[in-house]
C-alpha positions in Angstrom: 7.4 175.4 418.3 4.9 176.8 416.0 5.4 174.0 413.5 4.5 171.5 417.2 1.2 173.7 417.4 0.3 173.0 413.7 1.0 169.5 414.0 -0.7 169.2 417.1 -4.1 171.2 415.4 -3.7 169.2 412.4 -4.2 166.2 414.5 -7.4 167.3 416.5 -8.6 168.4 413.1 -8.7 164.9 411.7 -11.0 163.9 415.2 -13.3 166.7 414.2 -16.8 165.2 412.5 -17.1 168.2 409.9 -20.4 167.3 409.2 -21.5 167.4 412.9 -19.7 170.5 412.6 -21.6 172.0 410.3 -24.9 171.1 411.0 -24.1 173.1 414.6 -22.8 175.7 412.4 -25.6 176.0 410.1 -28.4 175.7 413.0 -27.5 178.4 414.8 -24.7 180.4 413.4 -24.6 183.3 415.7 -23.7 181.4 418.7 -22.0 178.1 416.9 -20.1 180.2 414.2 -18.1 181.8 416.8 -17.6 179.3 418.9 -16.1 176.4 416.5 -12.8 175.6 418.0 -9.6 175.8 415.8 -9.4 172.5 415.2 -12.9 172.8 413.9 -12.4 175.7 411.1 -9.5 174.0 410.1 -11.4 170.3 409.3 -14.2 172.7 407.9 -11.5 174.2 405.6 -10.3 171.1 404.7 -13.6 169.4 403.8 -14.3 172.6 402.0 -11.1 171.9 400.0 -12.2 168.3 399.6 -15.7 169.1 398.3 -14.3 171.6 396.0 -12.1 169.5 394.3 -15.0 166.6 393.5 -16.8 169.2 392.0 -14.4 170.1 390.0 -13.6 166.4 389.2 -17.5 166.5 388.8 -17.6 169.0 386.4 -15.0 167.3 383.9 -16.8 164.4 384.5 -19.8 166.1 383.0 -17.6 167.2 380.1 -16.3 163.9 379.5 -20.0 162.7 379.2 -21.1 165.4 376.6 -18.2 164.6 374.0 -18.6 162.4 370.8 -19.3 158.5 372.2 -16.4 157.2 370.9 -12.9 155.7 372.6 -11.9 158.8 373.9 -14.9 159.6 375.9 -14.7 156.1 376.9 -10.9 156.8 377.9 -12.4 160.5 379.7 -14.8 159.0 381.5 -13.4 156.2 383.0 -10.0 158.7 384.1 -12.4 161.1 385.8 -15.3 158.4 387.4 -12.0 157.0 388.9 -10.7 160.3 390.1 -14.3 160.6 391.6 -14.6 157.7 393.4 -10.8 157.5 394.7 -11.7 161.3 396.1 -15.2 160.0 397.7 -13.5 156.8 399.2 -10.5 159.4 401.4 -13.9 161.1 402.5 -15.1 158.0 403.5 -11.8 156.8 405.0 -11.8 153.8 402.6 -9.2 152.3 400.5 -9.3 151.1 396.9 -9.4 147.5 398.5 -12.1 148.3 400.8 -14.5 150.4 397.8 -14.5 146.8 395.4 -15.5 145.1 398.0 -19.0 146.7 397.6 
C-alpha cells in the first residue's frame, strides 16, 4: 500500500512546475511555505537534487578549465561539458537527439 502512495506522489510530483513552485514559495513564504502540497516538496526536493548535482558537475568543470591546456584538459573538459549538458537537457525534458538539433 505505502509503496501505491509513493508511486502515486511520485507521479503528481513530475506534474508539479517547481519553478512556479518556488517563486510562490519565495514570494510569500509564511503562507506558501506551508501550504505546498506533498507532491510539491517532493519535486522541490528533487529539483534541489538536480541543481545540486550541476553544480557539482559545474565545479569540476571549472577544474577541468584551470589545468595545463594540453590533451587531458581537452579529454576533462569535454567529459564534464557533456555531463553538463546531458544534466540540463533531463531538466529541460529533452533528449540527446532533440539538444543537436539546436
Amino acid at each position: 500500500m505505502s509503496e501505491e502512495r509513493d508511486d502515486a506522489m511520485r507521479e503528481a510530483a513530475a506534474q508539479v512546475d517547481v519553478i512556479d513552485t518556488a517563486g510562490r514559495v519565495i514570494a510569500h513564504p509564511s503562507r506558501n511555505a506551508v501550504a505546498a502540497s506533498a507532491a510539491e516538496v517532493l519535486a522541490l526536493a528533487h529539483a534541489v537534487e538536480r541543481f545540486w548535482e550541476i553544480a557539482v558537475e559545474g565545479e569540476i568543470l571549472a577544474r577541468a578549465l584551470a589545468l595545463p591546456a594540453d590533451d587531458v584538459r581537452a579529454h576533462a573538459v569535454e567529459i564534464q561539458a557533456g555531463k553538463i549538458n546531458t544534466l540540463m537537457n533531463a531538466l529541460r525534458g529533452r533528449n540527446e537527439e532533440e539538444s543537436n538539433d539546436d
